[in-house]
C-alpha positions in Angstrom: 0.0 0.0 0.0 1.4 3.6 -0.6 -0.7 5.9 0.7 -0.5 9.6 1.0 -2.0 13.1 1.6 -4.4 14.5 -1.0 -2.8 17.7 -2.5 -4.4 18.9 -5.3 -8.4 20.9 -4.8 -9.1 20.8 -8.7 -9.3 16.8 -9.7 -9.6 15.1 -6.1 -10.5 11.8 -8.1 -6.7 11.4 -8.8 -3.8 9.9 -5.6 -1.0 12.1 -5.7 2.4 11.4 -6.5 4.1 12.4 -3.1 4.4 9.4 -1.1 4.0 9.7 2.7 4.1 6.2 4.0 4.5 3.1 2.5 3.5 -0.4 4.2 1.9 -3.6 3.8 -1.9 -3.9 3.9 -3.3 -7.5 4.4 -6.6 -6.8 2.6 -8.5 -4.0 1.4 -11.6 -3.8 3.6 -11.9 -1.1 6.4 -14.0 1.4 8.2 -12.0 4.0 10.0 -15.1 5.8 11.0 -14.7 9.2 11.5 -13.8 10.0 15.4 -10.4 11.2 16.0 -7.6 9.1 16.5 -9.5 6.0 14.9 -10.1 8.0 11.8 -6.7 8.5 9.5 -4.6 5.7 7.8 -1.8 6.7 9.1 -1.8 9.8 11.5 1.7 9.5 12.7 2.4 10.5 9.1 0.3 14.1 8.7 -2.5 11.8 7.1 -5.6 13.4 8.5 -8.8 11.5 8.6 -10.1 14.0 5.7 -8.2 14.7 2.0 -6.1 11.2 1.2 -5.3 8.9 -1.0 -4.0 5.0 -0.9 -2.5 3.3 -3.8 -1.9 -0.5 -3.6 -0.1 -2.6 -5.9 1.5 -5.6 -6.2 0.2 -9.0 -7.9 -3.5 -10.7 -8.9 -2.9 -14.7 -9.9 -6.9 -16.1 -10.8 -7.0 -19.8 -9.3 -9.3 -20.8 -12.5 -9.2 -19.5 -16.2 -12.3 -18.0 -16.6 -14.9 -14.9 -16.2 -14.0 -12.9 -12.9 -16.3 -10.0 -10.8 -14.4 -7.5 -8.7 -16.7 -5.1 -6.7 -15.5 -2.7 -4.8 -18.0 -0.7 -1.9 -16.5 2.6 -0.6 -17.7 5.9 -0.1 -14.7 8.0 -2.3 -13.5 7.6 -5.8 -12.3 3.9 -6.4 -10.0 2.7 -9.9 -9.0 -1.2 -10.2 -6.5 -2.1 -12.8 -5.2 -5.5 -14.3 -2.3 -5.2 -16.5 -3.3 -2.1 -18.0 -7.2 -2.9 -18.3 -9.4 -0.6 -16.2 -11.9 -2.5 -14.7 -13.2 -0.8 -11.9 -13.9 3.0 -12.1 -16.3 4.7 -9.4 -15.5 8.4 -10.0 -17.9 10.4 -7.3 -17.6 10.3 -3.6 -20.7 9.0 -2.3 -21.3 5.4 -0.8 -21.8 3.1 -3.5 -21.0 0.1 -5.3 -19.6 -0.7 -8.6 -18.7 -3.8 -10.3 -16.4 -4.9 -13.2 -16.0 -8.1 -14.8 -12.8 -9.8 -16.6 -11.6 -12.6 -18.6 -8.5 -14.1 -16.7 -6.3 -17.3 -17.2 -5.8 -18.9 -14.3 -2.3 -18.9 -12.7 -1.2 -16.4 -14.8 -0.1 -13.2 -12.4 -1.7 -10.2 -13.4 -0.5 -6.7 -12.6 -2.8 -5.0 -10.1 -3.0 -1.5 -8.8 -5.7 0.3 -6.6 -6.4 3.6 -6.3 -8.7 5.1 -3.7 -9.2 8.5 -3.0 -11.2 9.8 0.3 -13.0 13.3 0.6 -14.2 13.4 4.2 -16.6 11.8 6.3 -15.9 8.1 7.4 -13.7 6.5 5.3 -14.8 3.4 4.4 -13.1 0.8 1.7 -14.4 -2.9 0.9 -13.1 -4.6 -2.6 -14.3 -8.2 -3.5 -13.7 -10.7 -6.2 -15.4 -13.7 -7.6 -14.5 -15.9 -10.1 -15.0 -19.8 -11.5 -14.6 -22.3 -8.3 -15.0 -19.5 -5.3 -17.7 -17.2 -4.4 -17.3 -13.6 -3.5 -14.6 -13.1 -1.2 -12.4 -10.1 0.2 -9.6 -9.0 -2.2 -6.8 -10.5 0.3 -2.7 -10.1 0.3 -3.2 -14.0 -0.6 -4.3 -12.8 -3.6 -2.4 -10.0 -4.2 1.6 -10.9 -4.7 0.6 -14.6 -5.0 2.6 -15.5 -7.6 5.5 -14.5 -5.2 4.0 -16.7 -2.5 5.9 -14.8 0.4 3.1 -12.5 1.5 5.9 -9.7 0.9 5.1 -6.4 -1.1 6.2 -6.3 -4.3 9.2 -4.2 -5.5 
């Protein structure tokens, strides 16, 4: 995960490029609410609980070839990529759902990078994925970086 403090006031659908904080994120499914100290990825970095952004990246391997669903439920802007294939895209920062699906060969590790970007409020961050042989699930570091199989961020 590299997360860090939203900069810009024009396009606040965009993470910035200054990194703050680096570290590694077991899954992407949180609440941090919105009451101080309990509120802020990171506070021991400047990130306030208001204006941030996280990018993840690292590796997506699919167990079986076949048609995938990644959903992601958050309440800022929210942009999944494989490879170079957009497939999730929420661009407003209201609660809501969206839902993308993909074509993907299974053991093959596919590039994947997350980009969420919170307004105010409670933050709040929840991405799934389904696919041939498992039911919807939490996108977990066990999927992300398997094909390194260490757990470790990729570099």
């Amino acid at each position: 995960m590299v997360c860090g403090k939203l900069t810009t006031s024009g396009d606040d659908r965009r993470p910035p490029n200054a990194r703050l904080q680096t570290s590694l994120t077991p899954h992407i499914d949180f609440d941090l609410g919105d009451e101080p100290g309990s509120s802020s990825p990171d506070a021991s970095v400047g990130i306030g609980k208001d204006g941030f952004a996280i990018r993840w990246t690292g590796r997506l391997v699919a167990p079986h070839s076949g048609m995938h669903t990644l959903r992601g439920d958050c309440d800022g802007t929210l942009r999944l990529w494989l490879d170079e294939t957009l497939v999730l895209e929420k661009g407003d920062h209201r609660r809501d759902n969206v839902r993308g699906k993909i074509e993907l060969a299974g053991g093959r590790a596919y590039r994947i990078t997350i980009e969420y970007v919170h307004r105010d409020g409670p933050a709040s961050n929840h991405v799934y994925w389904s696919g041939p042989g498992f039911d919807e699930r939490v996108l977990t570091l066990g999927g992300i970086n398997a094909a390194k199989g260490n757990g470790r961020p990729e570099r």
